[in-house]
N, C-alpha and C positions, 0 to 999 in steps of 0.2 A: 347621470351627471349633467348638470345644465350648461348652457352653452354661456351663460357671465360666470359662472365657477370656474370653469374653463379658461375664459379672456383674464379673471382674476389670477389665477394660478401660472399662466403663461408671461402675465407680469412680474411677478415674485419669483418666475424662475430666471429674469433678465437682471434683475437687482444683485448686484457685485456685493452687497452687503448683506444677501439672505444668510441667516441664521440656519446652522444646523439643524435645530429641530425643523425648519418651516422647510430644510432643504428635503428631510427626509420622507414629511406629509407629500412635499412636492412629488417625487418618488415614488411613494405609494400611489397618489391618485394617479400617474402616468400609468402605472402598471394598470390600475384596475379600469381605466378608460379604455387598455389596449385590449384586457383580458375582453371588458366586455361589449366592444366595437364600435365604445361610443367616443373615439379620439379618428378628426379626420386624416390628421398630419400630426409628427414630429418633428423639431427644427433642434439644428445647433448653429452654431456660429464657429469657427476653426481659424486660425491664423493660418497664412500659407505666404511663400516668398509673393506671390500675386496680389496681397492683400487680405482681409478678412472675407471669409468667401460661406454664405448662408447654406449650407444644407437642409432640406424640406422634403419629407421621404412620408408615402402611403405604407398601408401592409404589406405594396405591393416591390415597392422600392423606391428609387430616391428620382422622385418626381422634381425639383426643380435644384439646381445650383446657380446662386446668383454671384457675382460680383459685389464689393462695396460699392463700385460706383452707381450701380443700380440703385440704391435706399434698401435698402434691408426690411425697414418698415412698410414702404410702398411695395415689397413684395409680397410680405405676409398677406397684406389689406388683399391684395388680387389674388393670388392663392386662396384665402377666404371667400371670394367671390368666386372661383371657378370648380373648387372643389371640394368646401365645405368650412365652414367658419371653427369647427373644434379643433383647435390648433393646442400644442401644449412644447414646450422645451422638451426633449427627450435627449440626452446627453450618451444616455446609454446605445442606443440605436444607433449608432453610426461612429462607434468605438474601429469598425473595421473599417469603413471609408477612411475615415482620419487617417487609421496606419498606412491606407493604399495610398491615398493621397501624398502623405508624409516619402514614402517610396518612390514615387513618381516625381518627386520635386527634389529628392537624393540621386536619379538617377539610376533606381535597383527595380523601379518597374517600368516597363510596356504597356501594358494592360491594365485593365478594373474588372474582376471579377462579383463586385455587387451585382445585386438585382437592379433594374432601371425600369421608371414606372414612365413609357409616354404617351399616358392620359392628356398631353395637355398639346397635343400635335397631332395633325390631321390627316387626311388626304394624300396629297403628293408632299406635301412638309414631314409626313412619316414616314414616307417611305422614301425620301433622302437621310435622315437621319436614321434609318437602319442600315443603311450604305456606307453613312462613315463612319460605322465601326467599324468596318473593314479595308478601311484605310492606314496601312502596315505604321506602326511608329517609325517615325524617321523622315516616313514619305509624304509628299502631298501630291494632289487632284484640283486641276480646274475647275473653276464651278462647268464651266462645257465638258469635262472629261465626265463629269458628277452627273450632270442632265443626262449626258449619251448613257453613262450606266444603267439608268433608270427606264430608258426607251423613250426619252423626250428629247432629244437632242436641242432644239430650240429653247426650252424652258429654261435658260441661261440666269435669267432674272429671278424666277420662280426660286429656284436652285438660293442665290445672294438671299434671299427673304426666308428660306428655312433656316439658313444658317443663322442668318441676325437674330430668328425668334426661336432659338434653340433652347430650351429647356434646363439642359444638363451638359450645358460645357466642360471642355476641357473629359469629362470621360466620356459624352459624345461628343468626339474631335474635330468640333467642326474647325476649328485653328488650320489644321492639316488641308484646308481648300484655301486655294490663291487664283490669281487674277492667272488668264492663259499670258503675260508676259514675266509672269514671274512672282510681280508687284502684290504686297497683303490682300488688297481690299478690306474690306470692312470687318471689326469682331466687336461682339456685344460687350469685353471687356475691358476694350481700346485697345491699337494697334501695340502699344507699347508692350504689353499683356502676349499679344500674340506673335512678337516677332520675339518674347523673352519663351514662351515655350517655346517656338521653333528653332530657338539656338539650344535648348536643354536636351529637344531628340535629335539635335544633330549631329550633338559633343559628343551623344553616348557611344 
């Protein structure tokens, strides 16, 4: 399958007016790009109380979650660039995120149980973000309590810079780190975003 059949088809599946039949070609060629490993990514789009929030998931799991505020479109474009330009709507993929999602914003989950692909984080930037997954719902962690975790205790700033270029918010919580007086600091989906989850695991 070529890679403009591909950009075409990922258009046709964003058009609020596709047609049934073009819905179900659509369909089809997602499956048979999946079967035959020639689809880099799948993406949907979901409503959430936070806003319309991108999903973009490999074979491997859900490699990136963006924010509206992000661009949606400027995140596809770079995703393109860092991990393969076959990109397709895939609605079906991520039928179980959505419900965990949906869960986590009713206050019935903790956790995400997906798969999470972070292909797209390095270094010491991965291995803060496999720390805060084990940062307890409800609770949070300094970015200093974060660094000392990891054996870097100084890497204070390192630490703010993984969080900001986190991949997969919100089910990696990076929200759950704050300034050591308290205070948010910084989140890639603005603070508003982040002090509305932190009142959602606090209620529960």
């Amino acid at each position: 399958m070529s890679d403009n059949l591909i950009h075409t088809l990922s258009s046709l599946g964003d058009s609020e007016t596709m047609s049934a039949d073009v819905a179900r070609l659509h369909d089809r060629l997602v499956e048979r790009a999946s079967a035959t490993g020639s689809l880099d990514l799948g993406y949907r789009v979901v409503d959430s109380p936070v806003g319309r929030l991108l999903l973009a998931a490999t074979d491997d799991g859900l490699a990136r979650l963006a924010f509206e505020s992000e661009d949606h479109d400027a995140v596809l474009d770079s995703l393109a660039t860092r991990i393969g330009s076959r990109i397709l709507r895939d609605d079906k993929r991520f039928d179980e995120l959505a419900h965990e999602l949906d869960d986590y914003f009713t206050g019935r989950r903790r956790t995400f149980d997906v798969p999470v692909d972070l292909r797209l984080a390095h270094g010491f930037r991965l291995e803060v973000l496999r720390h805060l997954r084990d940062i307890p719902y409800g609770h949070t962690e300094s970015y200093g309590q974060v660094a000392a975790s990891t054996g870097r205790a100084t890497a204070v700033r390192a630490v703010g810079s993984a969080c900001a270029t986190n991949p997969v918010p919100i089910v990696v919580p990076c929200h759950r780190v704050v300034r050591s007086d308290g205070s948010l600091g910084g989140y890639l989906g603005g603070l508003a975003v982040k002090r509305r989850l932190l009142d959602l695991e606090s209620a529960a």
